[in-house]
C-alpha positions as CSV (number, residue, x, y, z in Angstrom):
1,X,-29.7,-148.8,49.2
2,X,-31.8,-146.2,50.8
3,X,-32.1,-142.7,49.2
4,X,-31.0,-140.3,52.6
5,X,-32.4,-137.3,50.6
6,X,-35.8,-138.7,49.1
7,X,-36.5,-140.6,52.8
8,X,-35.6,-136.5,54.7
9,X,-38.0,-135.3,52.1
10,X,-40.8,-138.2,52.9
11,X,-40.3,-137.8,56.9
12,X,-41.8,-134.8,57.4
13,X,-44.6,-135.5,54.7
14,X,-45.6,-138.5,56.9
15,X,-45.5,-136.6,59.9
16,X,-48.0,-134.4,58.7
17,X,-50.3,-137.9,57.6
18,X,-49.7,-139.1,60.7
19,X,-51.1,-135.6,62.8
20,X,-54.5,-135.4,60.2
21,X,-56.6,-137.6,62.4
22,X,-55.9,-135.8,65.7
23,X,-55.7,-131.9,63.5
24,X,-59.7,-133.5,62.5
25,X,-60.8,-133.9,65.8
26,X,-59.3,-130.9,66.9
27,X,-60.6,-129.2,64.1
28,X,-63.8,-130.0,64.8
29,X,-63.9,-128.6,68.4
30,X,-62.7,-125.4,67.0
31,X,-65.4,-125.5,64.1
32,X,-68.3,-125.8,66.2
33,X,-67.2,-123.3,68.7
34,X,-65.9,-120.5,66.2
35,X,-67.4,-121.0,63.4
36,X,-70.6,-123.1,63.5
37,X,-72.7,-120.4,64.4
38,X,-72.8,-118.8,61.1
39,X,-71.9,-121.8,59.1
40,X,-72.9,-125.2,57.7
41,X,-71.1,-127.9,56.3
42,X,-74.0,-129.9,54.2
43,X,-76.6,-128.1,55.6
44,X,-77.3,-124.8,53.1
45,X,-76.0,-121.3,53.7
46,X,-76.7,-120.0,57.1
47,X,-74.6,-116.4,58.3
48,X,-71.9,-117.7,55.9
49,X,-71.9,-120.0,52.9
50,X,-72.1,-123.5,53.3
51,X,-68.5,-125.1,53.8
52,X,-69.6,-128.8,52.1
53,X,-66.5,-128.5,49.6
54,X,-64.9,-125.8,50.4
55,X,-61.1,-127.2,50.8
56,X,-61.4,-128.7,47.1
57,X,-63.3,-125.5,46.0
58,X,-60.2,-123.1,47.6
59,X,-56.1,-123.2,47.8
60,X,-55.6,-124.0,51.3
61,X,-53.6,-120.8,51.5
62,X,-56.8,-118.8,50.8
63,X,-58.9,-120.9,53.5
64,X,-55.9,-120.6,55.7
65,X,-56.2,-116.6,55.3
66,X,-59.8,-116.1,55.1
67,X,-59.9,-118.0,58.6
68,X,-56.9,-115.9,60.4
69,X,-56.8,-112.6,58.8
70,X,-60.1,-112.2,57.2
71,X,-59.9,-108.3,57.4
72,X,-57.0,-108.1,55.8
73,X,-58.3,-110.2,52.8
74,X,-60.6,-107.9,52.1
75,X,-58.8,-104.5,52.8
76,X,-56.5,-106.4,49.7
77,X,-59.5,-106.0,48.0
78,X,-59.2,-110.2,47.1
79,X,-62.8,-110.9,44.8
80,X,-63.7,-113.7,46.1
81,X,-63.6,-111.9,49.8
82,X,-65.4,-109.2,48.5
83,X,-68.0,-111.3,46.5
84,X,-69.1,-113.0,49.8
85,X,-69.2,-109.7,51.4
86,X,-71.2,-108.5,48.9
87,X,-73.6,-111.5,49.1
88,X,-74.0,-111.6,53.0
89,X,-74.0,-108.3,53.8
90,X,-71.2,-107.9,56.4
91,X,-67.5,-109.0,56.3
92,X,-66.3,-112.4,58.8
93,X,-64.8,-110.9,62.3
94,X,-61.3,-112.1,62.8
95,X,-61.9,-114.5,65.6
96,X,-58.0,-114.0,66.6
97,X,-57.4,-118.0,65.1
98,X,-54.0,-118.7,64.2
99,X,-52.3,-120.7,61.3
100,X,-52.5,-123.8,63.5
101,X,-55.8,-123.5,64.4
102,X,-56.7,-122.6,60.6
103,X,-54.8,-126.1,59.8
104,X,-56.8,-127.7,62.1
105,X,-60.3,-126.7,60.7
106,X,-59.4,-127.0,57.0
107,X,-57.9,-130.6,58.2
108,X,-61.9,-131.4,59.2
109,X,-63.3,-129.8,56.5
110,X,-61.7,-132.0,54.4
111,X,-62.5,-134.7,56.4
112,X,-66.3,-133.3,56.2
113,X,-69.0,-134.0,58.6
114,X,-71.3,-136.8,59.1
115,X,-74.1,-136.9,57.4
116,X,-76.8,-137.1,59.5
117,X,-79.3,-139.9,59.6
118,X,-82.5,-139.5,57.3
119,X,-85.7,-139.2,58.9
120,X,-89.0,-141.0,58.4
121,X,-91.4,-139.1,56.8
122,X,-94.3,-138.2,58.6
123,X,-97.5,-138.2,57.5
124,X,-98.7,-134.8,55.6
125,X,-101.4,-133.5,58.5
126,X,-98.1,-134.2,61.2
127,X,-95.4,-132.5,58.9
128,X,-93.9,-129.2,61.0
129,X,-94.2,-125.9,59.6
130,X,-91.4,-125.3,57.2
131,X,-87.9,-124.2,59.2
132,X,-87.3,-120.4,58.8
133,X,-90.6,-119.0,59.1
134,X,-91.6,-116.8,61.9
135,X,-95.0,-115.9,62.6
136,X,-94.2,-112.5,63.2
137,X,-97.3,-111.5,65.6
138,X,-97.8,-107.9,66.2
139,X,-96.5,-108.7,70.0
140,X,-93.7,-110.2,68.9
141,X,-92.6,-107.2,67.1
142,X,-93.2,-105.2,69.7
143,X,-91.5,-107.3,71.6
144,X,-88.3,-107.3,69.4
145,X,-88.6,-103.4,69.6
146,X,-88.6,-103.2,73.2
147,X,-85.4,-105.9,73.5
148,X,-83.5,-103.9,70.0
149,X,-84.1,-100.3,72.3
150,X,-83.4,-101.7,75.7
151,X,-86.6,-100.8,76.5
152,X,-87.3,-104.3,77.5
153,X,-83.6,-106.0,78.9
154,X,-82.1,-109.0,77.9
155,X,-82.4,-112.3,80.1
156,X,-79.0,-111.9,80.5
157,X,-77.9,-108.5,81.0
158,X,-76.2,-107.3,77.7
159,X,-76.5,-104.1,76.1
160,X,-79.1,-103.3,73.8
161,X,-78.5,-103.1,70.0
162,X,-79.8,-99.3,69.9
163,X,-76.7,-98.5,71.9
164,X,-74.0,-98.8,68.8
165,X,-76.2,-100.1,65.4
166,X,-78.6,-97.5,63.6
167,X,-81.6,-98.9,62.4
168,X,-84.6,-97.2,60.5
169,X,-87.6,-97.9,62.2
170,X,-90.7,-95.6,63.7
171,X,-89.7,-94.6,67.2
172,X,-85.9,-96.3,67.2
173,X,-82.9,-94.0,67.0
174,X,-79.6,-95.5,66.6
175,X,-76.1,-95.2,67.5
176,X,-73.4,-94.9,65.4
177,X,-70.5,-96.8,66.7
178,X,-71.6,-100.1,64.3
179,X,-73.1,-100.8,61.3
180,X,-76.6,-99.9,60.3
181,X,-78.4,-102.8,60.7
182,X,-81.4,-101.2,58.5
183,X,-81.2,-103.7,56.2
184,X,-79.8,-106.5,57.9
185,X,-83.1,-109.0,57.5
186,X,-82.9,-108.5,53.0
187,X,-79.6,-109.4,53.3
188,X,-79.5,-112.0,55.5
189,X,-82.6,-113.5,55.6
190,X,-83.5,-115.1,58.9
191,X,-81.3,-118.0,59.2
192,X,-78.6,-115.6,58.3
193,X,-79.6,-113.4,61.2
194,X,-80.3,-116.4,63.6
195,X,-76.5,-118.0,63.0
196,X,-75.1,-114.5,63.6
197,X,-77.5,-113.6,66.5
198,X,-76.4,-117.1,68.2
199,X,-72.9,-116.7,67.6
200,X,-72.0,-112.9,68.1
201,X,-68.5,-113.2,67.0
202,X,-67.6,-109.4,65.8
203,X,-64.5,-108.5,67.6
204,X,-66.8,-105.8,69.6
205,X,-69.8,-107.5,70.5
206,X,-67.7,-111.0,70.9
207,X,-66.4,-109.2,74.4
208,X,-70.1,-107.5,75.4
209,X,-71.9,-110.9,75.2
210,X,-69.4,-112.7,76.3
211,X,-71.2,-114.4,79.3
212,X,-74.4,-112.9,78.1
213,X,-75.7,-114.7,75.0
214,X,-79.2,-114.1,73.6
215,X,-82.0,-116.7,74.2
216,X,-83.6,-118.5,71.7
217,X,-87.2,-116.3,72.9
218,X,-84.8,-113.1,72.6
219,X,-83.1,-114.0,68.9
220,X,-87.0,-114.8,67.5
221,X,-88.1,-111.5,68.5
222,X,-84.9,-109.5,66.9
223,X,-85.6,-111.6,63.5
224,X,-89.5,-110.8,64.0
225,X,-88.5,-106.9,64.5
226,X,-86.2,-106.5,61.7
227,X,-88.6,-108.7,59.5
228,X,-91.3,-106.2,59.7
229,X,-89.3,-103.0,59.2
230,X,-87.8,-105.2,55.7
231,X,-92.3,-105.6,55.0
232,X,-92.5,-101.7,55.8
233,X,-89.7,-101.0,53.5
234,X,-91.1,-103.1,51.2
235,X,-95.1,-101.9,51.3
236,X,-96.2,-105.3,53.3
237,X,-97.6,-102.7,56.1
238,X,-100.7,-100.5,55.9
239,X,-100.1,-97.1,55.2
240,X,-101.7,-94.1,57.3
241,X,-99.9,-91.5,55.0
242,X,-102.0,-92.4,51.4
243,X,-105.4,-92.2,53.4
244,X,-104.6,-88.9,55.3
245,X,-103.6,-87.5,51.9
246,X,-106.8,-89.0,50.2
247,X,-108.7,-87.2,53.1
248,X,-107.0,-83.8,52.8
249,X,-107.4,-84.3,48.6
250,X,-111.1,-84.2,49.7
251,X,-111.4,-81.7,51.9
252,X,-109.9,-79.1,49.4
253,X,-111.7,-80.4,46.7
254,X,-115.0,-79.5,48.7
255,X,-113.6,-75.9,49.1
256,X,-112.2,-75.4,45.5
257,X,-116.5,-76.7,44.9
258,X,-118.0,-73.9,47.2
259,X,-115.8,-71.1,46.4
260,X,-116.2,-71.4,42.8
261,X,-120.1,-71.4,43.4
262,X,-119.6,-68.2,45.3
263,X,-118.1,-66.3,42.7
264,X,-120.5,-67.3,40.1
């Protein structure tokens, strides 16, 4: 004899089973438009952590709230929130995802990507230079100061950071309408600041660059401009200041010399 209320309580269970495959696929869509620009899944901390895990590492009610109301997760003050926060420098936009769509992406993250095929080796004189290191010429900084200031437009016509993020910098002076973006590059390192420049999903700027995303040229330049004001902060640049002073030690040194031989 069939059990009516154990079979009403398995129907919608297998329901569910039967809607992961097609919640993966469309989970995956949604992951690589929303939320692979500042995220991985396998392959190492980018904007955001790496997600390899994540569903057996969180409740899904936590990844289903971190994804729709990210905000609000941390205005609750939840530690985990805050720890990432902490650790990335700036707090996820809400991307305006609902529960469903939050379902869907924690239905592929369990599912996890492909890994992706290994590569031959090449020999040690072909081997590229390591990923994540910009040679950060002296034109390319300028050239990242000119596109930060708007003194230099984008390819595409959007606004210039200068016009709402403060940054510290000789010759740049900021708006206040953002965040300071001072210390963006010791925070986030550059493939940090590559996922978010690519993606540009704050609430604000995810409407201003809508239709006008950064080149590839453009985001190399930003990382090569906030790079060198993170060396300047850090003493990687020459100093003017410690000479001129050395200089004007001199110089009054040389008088103190001749006045005292005056009064002898």
């Amino acid at each position: 004899m069939v059990d009516i209320k154990l079979l009403s309580r398995l129907i919608p269970l297998l329901a569910i089973l039967a809607h992961l495959p097609a919640w993966a696929d469309e989970g995956k869509e949604l992951f690589d438009k929303q939320c692979a620009g500042c995220h991985t899944i396998g392959g190492g901390d980018s904007g955001g952590p790496d997600l390899k895990g994540v569903a057996a590492k969180r409740s899904e009610a936590w990844l289903t709230r971190v994804i729709v109301e990210p905000d609000r997760l941390a205005a609750e003050k939840d530690t985990v929130q805050l720890e990432l926060v902490k650790k990335y420098g700036y707090e996820m936009p809400n991307l305006g995802l609902g529960r469903d769509d939050a379902r869907k992406i924690i239905a592929y993250l369990k599912g996890g990507a492909p890994a992706a095929a290994p590569v031959a080796a090449k020999p040690a004189e072909e081997q590229p230079a390591p990923k994540g290191e910009i040679a950060a010429t002296p034109e390319l900084v300028a050239q990242g100061k000119a596109l930060f200031t708007g003194a230099r437009r984008l390819a595409k016509g959007g606004a210039p950071c200068v016009g709402c993020h403060a940054f510290t910098y000789p010759g740049v002076a900021g708006g206040n309408l953002a965040a300071d973006l001072t210390y963006i590059y010791e925070g986030m390192g550059e493939q940090g600041m590559r996922g978010v420049l690519k993606s540009l999903k704050f609430p604000t700027m995810k409407k201003i660059y809508a239709d006008r995303p950064l080149t590839d040229e453009e985001i190399t330049a930003l990382i090569a401009f906030a790079g060198d004001a993170a060396a300047r902060k850090g003493g990687g640049e020459p100093r003017l200041f410690p000479a001129a002073g050395a200089g004007i030690l001199v110089v009054l040194l040389a008088g103190l010399t001749l006045y005292k031989r005056r009064i002898r």
